[in-house]
C-alpha positions in Angstrom: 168.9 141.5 28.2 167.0 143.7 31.0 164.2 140.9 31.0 166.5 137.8 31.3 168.5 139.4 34.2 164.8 140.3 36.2 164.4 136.4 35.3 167.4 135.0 36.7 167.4 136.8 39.7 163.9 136.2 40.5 165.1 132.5 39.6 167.6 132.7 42.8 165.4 134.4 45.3 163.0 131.7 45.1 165.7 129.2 45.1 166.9 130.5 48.1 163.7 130.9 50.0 163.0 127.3 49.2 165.9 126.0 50.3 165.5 128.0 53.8 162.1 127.3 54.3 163.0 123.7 54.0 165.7 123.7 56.2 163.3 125.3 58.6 160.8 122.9 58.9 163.3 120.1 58.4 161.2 118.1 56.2 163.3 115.2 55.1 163.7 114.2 59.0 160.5 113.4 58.9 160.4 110.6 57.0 164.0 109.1 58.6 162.2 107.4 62.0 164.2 104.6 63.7 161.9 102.1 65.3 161.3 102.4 68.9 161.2 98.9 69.9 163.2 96.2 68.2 160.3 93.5 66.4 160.6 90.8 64.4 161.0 92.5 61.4 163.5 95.1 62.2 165.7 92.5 64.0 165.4 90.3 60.8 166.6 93.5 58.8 169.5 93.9 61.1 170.3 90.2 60.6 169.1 89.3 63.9 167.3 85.8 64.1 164.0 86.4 66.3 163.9 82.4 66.5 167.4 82.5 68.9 165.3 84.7 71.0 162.3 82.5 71.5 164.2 79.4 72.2 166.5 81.5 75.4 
């Protein structure tokens, strides 16, 4: 009983410290980048037809 409570406590503080070092470095932002310029193939993924453009 001693040994599984030492367990599931050491369980928790490494949850936690996970979960506020990830916060910290914000780590799934990362990986969430909008394009900076609209090209061809983000405009087609926005349902934008690059051909209307070149015809203007």
């Amino acid at each position: 009983m001693n040994q599984s409570l030492a367990i599931s406590i050491s369980i928790i503080v490494v949850f936690v410290v996970v979960v506020l070092i990830g916060k910290k470095f914000n780590l799934s932002s990362r990986y969430e980048r909008k394009p900076r310029i609209l090209n061809s193939w983000s405009a087609l993924d926005k349902g934008i037809d690059p051909t209307d453009e070149d015809k203007a």
